[in-house]
C-alpha positions as CSV (number, residue, x, y, z in Angstrom):
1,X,50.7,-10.7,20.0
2,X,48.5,-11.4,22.5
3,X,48.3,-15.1,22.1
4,X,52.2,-14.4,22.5
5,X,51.8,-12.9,25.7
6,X,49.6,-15.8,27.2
7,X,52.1,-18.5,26.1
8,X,54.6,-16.4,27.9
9,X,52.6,-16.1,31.0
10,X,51.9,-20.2,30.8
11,X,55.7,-20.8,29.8
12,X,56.4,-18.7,33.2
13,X,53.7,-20.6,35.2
14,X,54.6,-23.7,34.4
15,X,58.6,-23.4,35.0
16,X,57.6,-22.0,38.4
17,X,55.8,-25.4,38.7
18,X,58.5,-27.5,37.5
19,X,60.9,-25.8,40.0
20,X,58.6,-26.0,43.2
21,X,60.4,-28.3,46.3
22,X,59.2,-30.1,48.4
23,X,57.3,-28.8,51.8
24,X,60.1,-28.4,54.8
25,X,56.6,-29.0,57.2
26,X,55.0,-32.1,55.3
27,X,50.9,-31.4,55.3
28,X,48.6,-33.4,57.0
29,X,47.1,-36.9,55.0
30,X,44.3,-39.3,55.3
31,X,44.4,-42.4,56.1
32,X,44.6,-44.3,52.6
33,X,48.1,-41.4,52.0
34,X,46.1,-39.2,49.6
35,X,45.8,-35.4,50.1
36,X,42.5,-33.8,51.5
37,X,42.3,-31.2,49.5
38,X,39.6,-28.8,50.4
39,X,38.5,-25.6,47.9
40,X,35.2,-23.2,49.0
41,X,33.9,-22.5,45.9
42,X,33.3,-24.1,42.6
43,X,36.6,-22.5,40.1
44,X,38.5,-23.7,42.6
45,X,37.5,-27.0,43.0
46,X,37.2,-27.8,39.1
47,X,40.7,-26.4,38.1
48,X,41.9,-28.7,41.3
49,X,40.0,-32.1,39.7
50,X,41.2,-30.9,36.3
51,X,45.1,-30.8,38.0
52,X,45.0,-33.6,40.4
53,X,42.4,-36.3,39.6
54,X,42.5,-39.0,41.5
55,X,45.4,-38.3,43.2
56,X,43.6,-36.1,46.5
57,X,40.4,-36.5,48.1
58,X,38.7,-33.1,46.9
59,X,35.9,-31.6,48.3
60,X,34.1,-28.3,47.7
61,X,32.0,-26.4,50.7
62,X,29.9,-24.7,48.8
63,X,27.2,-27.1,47.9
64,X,26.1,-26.6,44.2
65,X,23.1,-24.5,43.6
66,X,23.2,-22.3,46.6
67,X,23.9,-18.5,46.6
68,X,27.8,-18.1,46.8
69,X,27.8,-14.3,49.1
70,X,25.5,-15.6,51.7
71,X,27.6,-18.7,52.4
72,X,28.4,-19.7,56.3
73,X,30.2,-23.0,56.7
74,X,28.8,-25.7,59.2
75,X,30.3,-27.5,61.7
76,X,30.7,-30.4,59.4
77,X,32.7,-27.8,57.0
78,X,35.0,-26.6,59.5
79,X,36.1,-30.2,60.3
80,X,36.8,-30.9,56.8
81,X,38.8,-27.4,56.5
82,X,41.1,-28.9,59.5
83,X,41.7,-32.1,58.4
84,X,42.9,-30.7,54.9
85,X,46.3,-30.6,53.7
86,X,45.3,-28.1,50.9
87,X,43.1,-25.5,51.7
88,X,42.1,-23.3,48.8
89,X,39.5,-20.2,49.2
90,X,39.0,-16.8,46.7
91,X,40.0,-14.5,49.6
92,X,37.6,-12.0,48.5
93,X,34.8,-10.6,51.2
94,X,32.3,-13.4,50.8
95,X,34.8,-16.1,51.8
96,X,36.1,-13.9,54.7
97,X,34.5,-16.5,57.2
98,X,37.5,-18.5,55.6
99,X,40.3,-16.0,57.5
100,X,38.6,-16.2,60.2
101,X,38.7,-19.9,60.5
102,X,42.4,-20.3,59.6
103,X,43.1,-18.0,62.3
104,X,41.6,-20.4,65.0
105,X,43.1,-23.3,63.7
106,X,47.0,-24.7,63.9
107,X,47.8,-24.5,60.1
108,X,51.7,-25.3,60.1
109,X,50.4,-28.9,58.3
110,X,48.2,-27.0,55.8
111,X,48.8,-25.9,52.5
112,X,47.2,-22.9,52.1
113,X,46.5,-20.9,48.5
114,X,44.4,-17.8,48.3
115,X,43.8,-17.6,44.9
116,X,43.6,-13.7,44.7
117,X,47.1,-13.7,45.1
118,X,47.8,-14.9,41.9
119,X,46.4,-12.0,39.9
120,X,46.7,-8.6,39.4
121,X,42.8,-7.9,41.3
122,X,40.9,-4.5,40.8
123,X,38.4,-2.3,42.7
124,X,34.7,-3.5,42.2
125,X,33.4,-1.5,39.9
126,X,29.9,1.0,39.7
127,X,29.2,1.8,36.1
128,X,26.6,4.2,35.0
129,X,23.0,3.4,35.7
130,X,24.0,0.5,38.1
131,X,22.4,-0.4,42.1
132,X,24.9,1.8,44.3
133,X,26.4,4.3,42.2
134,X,25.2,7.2,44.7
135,X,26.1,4.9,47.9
136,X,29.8,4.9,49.4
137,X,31.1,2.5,50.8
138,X,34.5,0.7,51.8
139,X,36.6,0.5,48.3
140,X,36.4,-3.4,47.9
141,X,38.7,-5.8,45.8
142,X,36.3,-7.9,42.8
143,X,36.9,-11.2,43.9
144,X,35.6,-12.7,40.7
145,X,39.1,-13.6,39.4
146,X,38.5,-16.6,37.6
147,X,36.5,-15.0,34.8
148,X,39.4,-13.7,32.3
149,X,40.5,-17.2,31.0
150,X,44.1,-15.3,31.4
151,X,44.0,-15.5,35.1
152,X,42.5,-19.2,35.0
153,X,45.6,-19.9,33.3
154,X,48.0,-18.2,36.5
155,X,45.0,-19.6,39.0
156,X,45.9,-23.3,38.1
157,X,49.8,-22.4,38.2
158,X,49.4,-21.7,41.8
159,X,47.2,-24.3,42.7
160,X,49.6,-26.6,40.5
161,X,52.3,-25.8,42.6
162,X,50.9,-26.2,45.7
163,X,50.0,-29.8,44.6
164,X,53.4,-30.7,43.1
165,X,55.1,-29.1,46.3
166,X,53.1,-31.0,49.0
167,X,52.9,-34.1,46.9
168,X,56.1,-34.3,44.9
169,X,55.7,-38.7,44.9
170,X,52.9,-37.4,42.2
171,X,54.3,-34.0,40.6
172,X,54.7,-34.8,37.6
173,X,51.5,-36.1,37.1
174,X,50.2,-32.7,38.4
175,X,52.9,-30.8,36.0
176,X,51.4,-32.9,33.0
177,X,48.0,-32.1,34.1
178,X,48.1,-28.6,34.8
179,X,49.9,-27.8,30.9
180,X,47.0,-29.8,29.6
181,X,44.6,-27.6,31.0
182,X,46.4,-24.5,30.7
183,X,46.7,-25.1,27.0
184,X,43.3,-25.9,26.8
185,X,42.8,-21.7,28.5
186,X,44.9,-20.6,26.2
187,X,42.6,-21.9,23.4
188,X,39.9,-20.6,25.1
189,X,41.3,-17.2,25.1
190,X,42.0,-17.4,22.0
191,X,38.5,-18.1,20.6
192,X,37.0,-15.2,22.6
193,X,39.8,-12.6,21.2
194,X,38.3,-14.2,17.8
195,X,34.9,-13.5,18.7
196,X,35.8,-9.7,19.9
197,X,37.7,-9.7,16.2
198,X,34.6,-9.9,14.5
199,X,32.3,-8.3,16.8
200,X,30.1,-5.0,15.4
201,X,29.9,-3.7,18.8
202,X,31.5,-3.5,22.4
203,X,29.0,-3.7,24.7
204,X,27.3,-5.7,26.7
205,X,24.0,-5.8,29.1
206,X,22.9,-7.8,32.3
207,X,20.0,-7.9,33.7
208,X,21.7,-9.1,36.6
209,X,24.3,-8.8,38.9
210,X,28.2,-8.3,36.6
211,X,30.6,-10.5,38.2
212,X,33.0,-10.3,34.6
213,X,34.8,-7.2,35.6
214,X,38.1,-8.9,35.2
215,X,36.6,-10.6,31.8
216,X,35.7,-7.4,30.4
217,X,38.9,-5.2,30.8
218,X,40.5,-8.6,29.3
219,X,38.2,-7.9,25.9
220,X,38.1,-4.7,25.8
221,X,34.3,-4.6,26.1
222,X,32.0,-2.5,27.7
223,X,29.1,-3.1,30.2
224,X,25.8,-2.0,31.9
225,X,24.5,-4.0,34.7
226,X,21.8,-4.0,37.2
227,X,24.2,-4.7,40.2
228,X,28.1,-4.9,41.0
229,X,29.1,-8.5,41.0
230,X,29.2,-9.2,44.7
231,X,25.7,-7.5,45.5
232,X,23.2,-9.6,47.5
233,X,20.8,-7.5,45.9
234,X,18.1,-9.6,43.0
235,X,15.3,-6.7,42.9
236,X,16.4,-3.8,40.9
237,X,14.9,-0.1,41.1
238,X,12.7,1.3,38.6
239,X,14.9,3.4,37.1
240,X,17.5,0.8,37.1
241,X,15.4,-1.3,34.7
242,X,14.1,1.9,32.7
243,X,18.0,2.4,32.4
244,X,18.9,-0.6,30.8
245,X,15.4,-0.9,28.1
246,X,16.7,2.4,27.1
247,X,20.3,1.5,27.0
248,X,19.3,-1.8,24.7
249,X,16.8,0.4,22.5
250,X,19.2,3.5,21.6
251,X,22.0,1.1,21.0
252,X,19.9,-1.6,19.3
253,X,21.5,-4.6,21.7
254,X,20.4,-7.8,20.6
255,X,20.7,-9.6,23.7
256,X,20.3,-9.2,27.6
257,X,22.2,-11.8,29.5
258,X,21.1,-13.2,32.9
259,X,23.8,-15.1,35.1
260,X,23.6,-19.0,36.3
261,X,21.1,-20.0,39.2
262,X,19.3,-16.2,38.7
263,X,15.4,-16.0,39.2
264,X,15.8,-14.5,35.4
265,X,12.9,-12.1,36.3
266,X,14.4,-9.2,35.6
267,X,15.8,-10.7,32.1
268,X,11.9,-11.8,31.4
269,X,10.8,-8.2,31.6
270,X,13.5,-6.3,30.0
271,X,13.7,-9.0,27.0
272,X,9.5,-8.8,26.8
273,X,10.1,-4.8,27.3
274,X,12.8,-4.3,24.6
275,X,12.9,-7.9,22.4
276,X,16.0,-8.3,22.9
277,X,17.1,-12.5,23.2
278,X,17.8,-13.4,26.6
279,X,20.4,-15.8,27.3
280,X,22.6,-17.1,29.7
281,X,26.3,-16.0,30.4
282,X,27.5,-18.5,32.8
283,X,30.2,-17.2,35.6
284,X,31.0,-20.1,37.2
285,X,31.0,-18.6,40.4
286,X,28.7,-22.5,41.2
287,X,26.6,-24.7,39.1
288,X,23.2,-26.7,39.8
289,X,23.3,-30.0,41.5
290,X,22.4,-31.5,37.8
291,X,25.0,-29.7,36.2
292,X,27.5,-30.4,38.8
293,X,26.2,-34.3,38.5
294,X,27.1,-34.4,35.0
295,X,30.4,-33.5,35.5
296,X,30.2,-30.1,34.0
297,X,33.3,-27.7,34.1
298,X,34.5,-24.4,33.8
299,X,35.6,-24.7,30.1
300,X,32.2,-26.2,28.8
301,X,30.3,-23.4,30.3
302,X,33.2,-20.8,28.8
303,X,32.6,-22.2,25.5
304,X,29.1,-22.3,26.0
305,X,29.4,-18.2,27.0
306,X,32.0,-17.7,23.6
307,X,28.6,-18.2,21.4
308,X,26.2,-16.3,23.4
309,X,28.5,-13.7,23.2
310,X,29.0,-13.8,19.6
311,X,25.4,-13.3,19.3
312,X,25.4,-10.6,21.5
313,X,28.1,-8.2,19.2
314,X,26.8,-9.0,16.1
């Protein structure tokens, strides 16, 4: 039923790509007639190569390795965000230098897709024993959408669409592309709901900040982290840490997960602390320069997560 549901969802995605018209206000080009399309983070910009090739000129801002929440563009940044003719930013608060921008800038020849608005987002969420649970603070939107492989799949729809309707010379090469990949999430999703199947348990523990909010209520699973997903926090409490060795011991957790480009310290202790394995749960939130170098994408380091995981709810 499900796997039902998501073919209905892509079915749905992909007619609204097929049916997209051309721009009334055409977007601005470069000089050798390609696209500039520029994306802030990595999802965005993979799921963009993945759709368009070598159709656009595609750059990302974020440069790969560097901490995604304490991002602030350069001059050289800003230039390329004018001269796009697809912009495409999260539009959560660690991208809100991106409204900013936009605002100071004559976008009537820019595309522009906020890819929050293609999902259903939720509050950020403080679960028991996590940094914060005792501070308030203004309700916030998790702006790690990406996560669920279900919302990939409506995340490429709407970036699909905003290819095929500012390029419609090359749409169907965009269409063609962006079912390929979509069936490729739907696969994807499909191996995890195997993996949740034949899981002995339901929950999960980071040692870390939990950006997976979105990937969690799409499994069903349960989770105790160190911080919320958008913290800038890295050193945890003492009682945090006490927290999460006891959490691991009374429930007998076999693993601790640590995310991409962490300082894993906090891992290292609780794994030495409890002997639980620690490994690596990749959020694609960016990627290291070698990683990023080797061409590297969202789906290898989802598939890569699908068998950690398994090992985690046996």
């Amino acid at each position: 039923m499900k796997k039902i549901l998501i073919l209905i969802t892509l079915a749905a995605v992909l007619y609204g790509i097929s049916a997209c018209k051309q721009n009334k206000n055409p977007v601005t080009r470069s000089a050798d007639g390609k696209l500039n399309v520029t994306t802030t983070n990595f999802p965005a910009f993979d799921f963009t190569r993945q759709i368009a090739g070598d159709k656009v000129n595609l750059s990302m801002l974020l440069p790969p390795g560097a901490e995604s929440h304490s991002f602030e563009p350069s001059p050289r940044n800003i230039i390329l965000v004018q001269n796009s003719g697809i912009f495409i930013y999260v539009g959560g608060e660690s991208d809100a230098w991106a409204d900013r921008i936009l605002k100071s800038m004559n976008t009537s020849k820019m595309k522009i897709v906020r890819m929050m608005d293609s999902v259903d987002a939720v509050e950020e969420e403080i679960v028991e024993g996590m940094e914060g649970e005792d501070e308030e603070e203004e309700t916030a939107y998790d702006e790690h959408i990406w996560t669920s492989p279900r919302n990939a799949i409506l995340i490429v729809g709407a970036i699909a669409e905003a290819l095929c309707e500012t390029d419609p010379d090359n749409a169907d090469f965009y269409r063609r592309n962006a079912a390929g990949y979509s069936e490729k999430l739907v696969q994807l999703d499909a191996a995890f709901n195997e993996v949740i199947a034949e899981a002995k348990r339901k929950t999960i523990v980071f040692a870390d900040r939990f950006p997976f909010r979105y990937f969690a209520d799409a499994y069903g699973l349960t989770y105790f982290a160190a911080f919320p997903g958008c913290s800038t926090e890295t050193e945890p409490s003492a009682a945090t840490v006490k927290f999460l060795i006891d959490k691991i011991r009374s429930e007998k957790i076999p693993v601790v997960f640590h995310l991409e480009l962490s300082n894993e310290r906090m891992a290292n202790a609780i794994s030495g602390e409890t002997g639980a394995k620690k490994l690596l749960f990749h959020a694609s939130h960016n990627l290291s320069k070698k990683d990023f170098e080797a061409g590297l994408g969202y789906l290898d380091f989802m598939r890569a997560n699908i068998e950690n995981l398994r090992e985690a709810l046996r």
